[in-house]
Every structure is written in C-alpha cells, then in structure tokens.
C-alpha positions in Angstrom: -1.5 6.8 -8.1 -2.1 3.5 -6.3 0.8 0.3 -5.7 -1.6 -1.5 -8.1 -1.7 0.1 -10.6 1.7 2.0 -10.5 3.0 0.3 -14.3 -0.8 2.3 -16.0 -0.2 5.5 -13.9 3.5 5.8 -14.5 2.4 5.5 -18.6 -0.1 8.0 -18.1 1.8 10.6 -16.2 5.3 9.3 -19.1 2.3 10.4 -21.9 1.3 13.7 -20.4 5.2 14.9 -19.9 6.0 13.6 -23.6 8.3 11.1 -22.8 5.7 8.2 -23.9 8.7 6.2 -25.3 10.5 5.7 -21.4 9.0 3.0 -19.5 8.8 3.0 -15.9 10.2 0.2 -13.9 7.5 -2.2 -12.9 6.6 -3.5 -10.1 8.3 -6.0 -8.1 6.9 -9.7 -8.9 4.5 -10.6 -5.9 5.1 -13.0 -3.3 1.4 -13.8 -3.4 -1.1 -11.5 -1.2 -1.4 -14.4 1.6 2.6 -14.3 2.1 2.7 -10.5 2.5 -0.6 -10.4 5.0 1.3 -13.0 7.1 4.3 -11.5 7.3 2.8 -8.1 8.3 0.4 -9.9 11.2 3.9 -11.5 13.0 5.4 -7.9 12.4 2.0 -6.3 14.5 1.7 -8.9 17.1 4.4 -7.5 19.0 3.0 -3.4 18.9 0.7 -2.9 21.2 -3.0 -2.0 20.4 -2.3 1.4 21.4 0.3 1.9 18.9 -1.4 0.5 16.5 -4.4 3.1 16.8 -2.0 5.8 16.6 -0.2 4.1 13.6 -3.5 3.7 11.6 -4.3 7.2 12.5 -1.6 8.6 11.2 -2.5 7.0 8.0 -6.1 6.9 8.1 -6.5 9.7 5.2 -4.6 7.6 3.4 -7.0 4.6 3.6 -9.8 7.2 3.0 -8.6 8.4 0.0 -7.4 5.1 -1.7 -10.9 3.2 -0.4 -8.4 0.6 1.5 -10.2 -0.9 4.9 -8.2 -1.7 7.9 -6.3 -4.7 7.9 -7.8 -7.7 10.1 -5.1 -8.1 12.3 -4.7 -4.3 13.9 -6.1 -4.3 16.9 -7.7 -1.0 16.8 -8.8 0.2 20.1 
C-alpha cells in the first residue's frame, strides 16, 4: 500500500482477513503538502550532495515501484 491511500488499503486488507467491522486508524491530518516539502528542503540543505545520491539510492526501488520522482531539492549528483 501507498501513505495516500493507507485508510482504502487498510479496508481492503480488514475485508480479506474478515475483520471488515475494525477500522484502521487514519491518517494523521496534513499540515498541507507545501509545509512538509519545506520542512524537508531545510532538513537536506545541510547533507551533502553525495549523501544525498547514496540516500536516494538506497530508496530508489522504492520510488520505482510507487511511480514517486525525485524531490526538487536533492541534489543528485
């Protein structure tokens, strides 16, 4: 499952296991998308570019798989 849609995927996986009458906990209330992309470019100003690369590669399957791109502020060598 994906962050986004983590309340319909928890359902579904609830249904299949026959516990359709549990409810997941949601997901926290968003700070808005601009607050979070902020935050997370102060936090990556101070790792170096090299870092960064290795970082993202570590994760790159991820990305793949979930059809994310690379954030704008990574400096990816």
């Amino acid at each position: 499952g994906k962050f986004e849609t983590l309340a319909e995927d928890a359902a579904f996986v609830l249904g299949l296991a026959g516990a359709s009458d549990l409810s997941f906990p949601g997901p926290p209330r968003p700070r808005g998308a601009a607050a979070s992309r902020d935050l997370a470019a102060r936090l990556f100003r101070d790792i170096s570019p090299f870092y960064q690369r290795r970082l993202f590669d570590l994760y790159k399957m991820d990305f793949l798989l979930f059809n994310y791109s690379a954030p704008s502020y990574l400096r990816l060598l």
